[in-house]
KETI-643866 format. One line per field, with one value per atom (N, C-alpha, C, CB): atom name; x, y, z. Coordinates in Angstrom, 1 decimal. Glycine has a CB too. Layout:
! residues N
at <- c(CA/...) $
px <- c(X/...) $
py <- c(Y/...) $
pz <- c(Z/...) $
//
This chain:
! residues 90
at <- c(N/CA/C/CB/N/CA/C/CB/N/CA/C/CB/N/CA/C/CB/N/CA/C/CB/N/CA/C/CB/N/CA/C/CB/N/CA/C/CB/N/CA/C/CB/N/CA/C/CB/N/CA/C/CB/N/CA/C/CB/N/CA/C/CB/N/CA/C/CB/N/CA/C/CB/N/CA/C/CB/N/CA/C/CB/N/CA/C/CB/N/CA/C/CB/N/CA/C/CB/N/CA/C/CB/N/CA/C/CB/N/CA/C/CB/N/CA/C/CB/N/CA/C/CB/N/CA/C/CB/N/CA/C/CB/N/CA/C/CB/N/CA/C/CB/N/CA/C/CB/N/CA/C/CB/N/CA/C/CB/N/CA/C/CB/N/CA/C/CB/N/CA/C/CB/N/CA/C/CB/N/CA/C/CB/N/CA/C/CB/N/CA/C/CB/N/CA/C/CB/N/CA/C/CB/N/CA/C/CB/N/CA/C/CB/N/CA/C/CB/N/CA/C/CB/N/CA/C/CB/N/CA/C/CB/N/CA/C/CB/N/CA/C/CB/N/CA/C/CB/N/CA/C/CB/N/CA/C/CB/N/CA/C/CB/N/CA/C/CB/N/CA/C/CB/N/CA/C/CB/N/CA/C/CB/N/CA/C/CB/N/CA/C/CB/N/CA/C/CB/N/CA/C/CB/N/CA/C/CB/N/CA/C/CB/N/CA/C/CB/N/CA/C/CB/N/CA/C/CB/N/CA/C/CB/N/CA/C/CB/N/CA/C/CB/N/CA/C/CB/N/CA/C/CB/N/CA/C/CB/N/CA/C/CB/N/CA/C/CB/N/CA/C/CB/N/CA/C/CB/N/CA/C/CB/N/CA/C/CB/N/CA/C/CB/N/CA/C/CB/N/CA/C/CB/N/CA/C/CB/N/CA/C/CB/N/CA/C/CB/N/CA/C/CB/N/CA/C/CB/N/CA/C/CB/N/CA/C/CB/N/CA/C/CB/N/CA/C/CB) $
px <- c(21.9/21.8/22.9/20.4/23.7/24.5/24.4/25.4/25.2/24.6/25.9/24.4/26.3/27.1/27.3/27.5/28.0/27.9/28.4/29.3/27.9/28.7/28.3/28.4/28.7/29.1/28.4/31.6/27.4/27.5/28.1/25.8/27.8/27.9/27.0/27.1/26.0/24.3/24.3/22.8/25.2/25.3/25.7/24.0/25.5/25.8/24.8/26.5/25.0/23.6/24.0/22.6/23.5/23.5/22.5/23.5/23.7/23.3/22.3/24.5/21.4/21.0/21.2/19.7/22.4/22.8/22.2/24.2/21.3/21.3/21.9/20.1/22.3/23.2/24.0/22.3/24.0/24.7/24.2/25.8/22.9/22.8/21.9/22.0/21.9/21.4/20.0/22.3/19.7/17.6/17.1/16.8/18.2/17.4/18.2/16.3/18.0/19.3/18.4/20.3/18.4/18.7/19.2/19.4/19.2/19.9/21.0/19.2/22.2/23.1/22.5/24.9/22.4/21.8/22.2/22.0/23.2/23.7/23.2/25.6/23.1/22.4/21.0/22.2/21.0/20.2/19.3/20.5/19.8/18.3/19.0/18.0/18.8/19.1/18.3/19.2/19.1/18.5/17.5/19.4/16.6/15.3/15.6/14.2/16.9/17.8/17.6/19.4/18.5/18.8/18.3/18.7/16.8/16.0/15.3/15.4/16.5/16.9/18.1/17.2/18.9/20.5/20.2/21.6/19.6/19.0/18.8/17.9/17.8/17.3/18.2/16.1/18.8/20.1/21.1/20.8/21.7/22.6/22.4/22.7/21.5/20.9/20.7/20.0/20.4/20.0/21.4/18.9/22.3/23.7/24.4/24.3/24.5/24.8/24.3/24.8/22.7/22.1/22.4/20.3/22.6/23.0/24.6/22.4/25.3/26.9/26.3/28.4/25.5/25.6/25.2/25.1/24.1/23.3/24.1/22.6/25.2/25.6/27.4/25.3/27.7/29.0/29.8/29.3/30.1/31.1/31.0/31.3/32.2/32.4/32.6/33.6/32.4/32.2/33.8/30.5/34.0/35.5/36.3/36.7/37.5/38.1/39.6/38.2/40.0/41.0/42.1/41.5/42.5/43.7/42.6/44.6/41.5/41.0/40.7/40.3/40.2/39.6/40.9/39.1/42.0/43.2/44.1/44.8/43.5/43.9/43.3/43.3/41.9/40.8/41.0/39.6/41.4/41.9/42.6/42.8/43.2/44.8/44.3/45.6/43.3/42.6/41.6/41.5/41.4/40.6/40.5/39.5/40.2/40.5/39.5/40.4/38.2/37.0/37.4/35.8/36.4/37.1/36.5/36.6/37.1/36.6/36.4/38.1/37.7/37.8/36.7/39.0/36.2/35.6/36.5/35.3/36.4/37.4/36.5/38.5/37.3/36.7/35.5/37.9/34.6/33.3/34.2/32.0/33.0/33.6/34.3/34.5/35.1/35.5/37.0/35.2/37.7/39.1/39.6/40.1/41.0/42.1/42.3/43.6/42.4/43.0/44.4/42.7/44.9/46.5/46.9/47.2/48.0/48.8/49.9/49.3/49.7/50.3/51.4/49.4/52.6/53.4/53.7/54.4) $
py <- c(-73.1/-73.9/-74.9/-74.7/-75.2/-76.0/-76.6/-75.6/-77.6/-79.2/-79.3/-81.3/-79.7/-79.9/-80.2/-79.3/-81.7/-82.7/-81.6/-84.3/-81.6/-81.1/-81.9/-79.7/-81.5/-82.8/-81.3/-83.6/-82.1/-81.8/-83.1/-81.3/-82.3/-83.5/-84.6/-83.0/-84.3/-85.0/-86.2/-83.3/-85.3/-86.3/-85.4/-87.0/-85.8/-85.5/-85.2/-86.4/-84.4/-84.2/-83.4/-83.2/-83.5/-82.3/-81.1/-82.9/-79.8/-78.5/-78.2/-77.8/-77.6/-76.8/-75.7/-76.9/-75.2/-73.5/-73.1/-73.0/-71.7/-70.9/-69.7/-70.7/-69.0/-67.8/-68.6/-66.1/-67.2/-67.8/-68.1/-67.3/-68.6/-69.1/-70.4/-68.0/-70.8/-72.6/-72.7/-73.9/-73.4/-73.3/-74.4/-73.5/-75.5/-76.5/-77.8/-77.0/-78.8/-80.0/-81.1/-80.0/-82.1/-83.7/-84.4/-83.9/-85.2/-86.2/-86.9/-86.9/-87.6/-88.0/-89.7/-87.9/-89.9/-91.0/-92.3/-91.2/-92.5/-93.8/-93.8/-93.8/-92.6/-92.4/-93.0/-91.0/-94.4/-94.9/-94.6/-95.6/-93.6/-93.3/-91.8/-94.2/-90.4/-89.3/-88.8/-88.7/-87.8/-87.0/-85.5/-86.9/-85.4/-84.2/-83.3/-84.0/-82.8/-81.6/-80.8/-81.7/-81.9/-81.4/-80.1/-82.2/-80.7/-79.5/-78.1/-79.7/-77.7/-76.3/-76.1/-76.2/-76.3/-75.7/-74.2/-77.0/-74.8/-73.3/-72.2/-73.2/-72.3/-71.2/-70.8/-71.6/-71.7/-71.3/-70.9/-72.6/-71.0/-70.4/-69.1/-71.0/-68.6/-68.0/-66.9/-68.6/-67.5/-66.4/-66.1/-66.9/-67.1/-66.9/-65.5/-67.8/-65.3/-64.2/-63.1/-64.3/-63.2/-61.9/-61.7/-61.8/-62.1/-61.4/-61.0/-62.0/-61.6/-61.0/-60.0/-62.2/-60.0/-58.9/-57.3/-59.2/-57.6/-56.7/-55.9/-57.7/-56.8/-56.8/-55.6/-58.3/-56.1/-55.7/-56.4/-55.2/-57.8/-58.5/-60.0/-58.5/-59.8/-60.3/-61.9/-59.6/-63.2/-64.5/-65.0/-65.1/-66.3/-66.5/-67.3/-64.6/-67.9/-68.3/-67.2/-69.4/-67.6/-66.8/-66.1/-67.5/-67.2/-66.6/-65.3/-68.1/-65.5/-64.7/-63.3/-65.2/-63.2/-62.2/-61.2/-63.1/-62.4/-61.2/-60.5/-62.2/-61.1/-60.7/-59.5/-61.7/-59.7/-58.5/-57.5/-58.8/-57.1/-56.9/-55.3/-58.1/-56.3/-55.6/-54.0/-57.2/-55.0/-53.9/-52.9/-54.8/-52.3/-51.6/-50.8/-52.4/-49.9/-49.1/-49.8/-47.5/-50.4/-50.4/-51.5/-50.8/-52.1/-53.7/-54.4/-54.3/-55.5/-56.5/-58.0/-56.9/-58.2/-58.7/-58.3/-58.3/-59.1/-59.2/-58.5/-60.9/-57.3/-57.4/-57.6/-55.9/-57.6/-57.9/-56.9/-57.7/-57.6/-56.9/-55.7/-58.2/-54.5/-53.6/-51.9/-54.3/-51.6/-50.3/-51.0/-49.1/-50.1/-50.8/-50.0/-50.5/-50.5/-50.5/-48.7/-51.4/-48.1/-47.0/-46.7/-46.9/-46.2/-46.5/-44.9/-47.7/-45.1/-44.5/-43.2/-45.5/-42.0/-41.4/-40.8/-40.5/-40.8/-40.0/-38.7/-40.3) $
pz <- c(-97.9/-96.7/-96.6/-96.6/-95.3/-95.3/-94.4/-95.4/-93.8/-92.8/-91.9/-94.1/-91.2/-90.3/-89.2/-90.4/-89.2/-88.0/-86.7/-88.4/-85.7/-84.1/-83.4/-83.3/-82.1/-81.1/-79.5/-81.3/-78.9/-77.4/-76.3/-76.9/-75.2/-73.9/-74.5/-72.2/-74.7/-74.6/-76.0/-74.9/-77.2/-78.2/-79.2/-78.6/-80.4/-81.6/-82.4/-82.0/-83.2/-83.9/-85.4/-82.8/-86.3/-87.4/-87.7/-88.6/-87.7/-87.9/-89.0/-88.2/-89.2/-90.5/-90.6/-90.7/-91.2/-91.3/-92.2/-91.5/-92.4/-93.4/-93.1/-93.7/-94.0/-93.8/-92.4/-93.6/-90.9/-90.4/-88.9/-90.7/-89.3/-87.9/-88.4/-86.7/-87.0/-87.3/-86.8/-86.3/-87.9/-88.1/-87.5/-90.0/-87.6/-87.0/-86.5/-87.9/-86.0/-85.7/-85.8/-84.1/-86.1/-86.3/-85.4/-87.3/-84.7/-84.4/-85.2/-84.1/-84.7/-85.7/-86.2/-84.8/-87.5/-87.9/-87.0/-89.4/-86.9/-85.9/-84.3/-85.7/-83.7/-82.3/-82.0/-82.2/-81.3/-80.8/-79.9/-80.6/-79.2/-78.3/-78.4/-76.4/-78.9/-78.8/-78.0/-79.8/-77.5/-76.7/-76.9/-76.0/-76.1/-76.4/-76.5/-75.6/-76.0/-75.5/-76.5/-75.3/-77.7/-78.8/-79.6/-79.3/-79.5/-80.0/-79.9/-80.1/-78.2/-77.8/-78.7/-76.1/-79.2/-79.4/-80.2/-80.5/-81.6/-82.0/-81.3/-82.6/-80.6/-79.7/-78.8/-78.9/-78.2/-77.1/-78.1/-76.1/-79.0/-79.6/-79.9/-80.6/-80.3/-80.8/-79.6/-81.4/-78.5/-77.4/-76.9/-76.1/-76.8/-76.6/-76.9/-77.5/-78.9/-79.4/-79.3/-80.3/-78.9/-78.7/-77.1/-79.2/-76.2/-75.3/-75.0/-74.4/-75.6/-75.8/-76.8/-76.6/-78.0/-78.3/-77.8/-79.1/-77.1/-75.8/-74.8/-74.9/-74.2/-73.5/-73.9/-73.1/-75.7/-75.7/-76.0/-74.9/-75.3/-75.3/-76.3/-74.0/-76.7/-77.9/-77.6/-78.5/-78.6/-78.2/-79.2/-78.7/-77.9/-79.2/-78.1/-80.1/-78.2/-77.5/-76.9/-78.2/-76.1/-75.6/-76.5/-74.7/-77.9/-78.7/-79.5/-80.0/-80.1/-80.6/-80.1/-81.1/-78.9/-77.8/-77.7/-76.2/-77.3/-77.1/-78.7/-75.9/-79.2/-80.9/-81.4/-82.1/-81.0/-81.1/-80.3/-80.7/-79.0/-78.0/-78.4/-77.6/-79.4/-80.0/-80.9/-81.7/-81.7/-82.9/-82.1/-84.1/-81.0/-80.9/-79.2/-81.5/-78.9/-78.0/-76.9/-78.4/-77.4/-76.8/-75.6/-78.0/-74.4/-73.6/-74.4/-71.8/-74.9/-75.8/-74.1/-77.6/-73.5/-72.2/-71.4/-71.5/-70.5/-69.2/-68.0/-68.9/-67.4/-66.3/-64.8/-66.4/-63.9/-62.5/-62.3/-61.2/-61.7/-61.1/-60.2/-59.9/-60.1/-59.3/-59.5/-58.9/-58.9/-59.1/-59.4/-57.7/-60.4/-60.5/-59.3/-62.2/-59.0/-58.0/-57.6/-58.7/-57.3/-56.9/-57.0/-55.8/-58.1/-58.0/-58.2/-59.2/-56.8/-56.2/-56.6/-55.8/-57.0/-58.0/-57.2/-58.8/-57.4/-56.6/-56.7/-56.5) $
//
C-alpha cells in the first residue's frame, strides 16, 4: 500500500493505492472545510478505466497516445464520428 498527495478542482486530498488502483482518499490534513466529493474519486476512477477499457481506447495524454500510436496497427486515437471521407481514386 502506498499514499499519495493529488490535487482536484474541489481540493486536495490523499490517495490510498494498493497494487494499482486507489482504495480510498482522505482529505488533505490542512483542508479546513473539504469537500464530500472527495469520496467518489475511487469509484470514478475506477469506472473511468473500465470504460476506456470496454470501449478499446486507451487513457494518457497526447505525447503518449501518439507514441503508442506508433507501436501498433490497432486505432489507439479517437477519430471523427461517422463514415471516413470517400477518397477519390484516379
Amino acid at each position: 500500500m502506498s499514499r499519495k498527495l493529488s490535487h482536484a478542482h474541489w481540493g486536495s486530498f490523499d490517495a490510498e493505492i494498493i497494487g494499482d488502483r486507489i482504495e480510498a482518499v482522505a482529505p488533505f490534513q490542512h483542508d479546513r472545510d473539504p469537500s464530500a466529493l472527495m469520496g467518489s474519486v475511487p469509484s470514478a476512477v475506477h469506472a473511468a478505466f473500465t470504460d476506456a477499457t470496454l470501449r478499446g481506447w486507451a487513457i494518457g495524454d497526447e505525447d503518449f497516445l501518439h507514441s503508442l500510436q506508433k507501436t501498433t496497427d490497432r486505432r489507439v486515437l479517437k477519430a471523427r464520428p461517422g463514415r471516413p471521407p470517400i477518397s477519390k481514386s484516379e
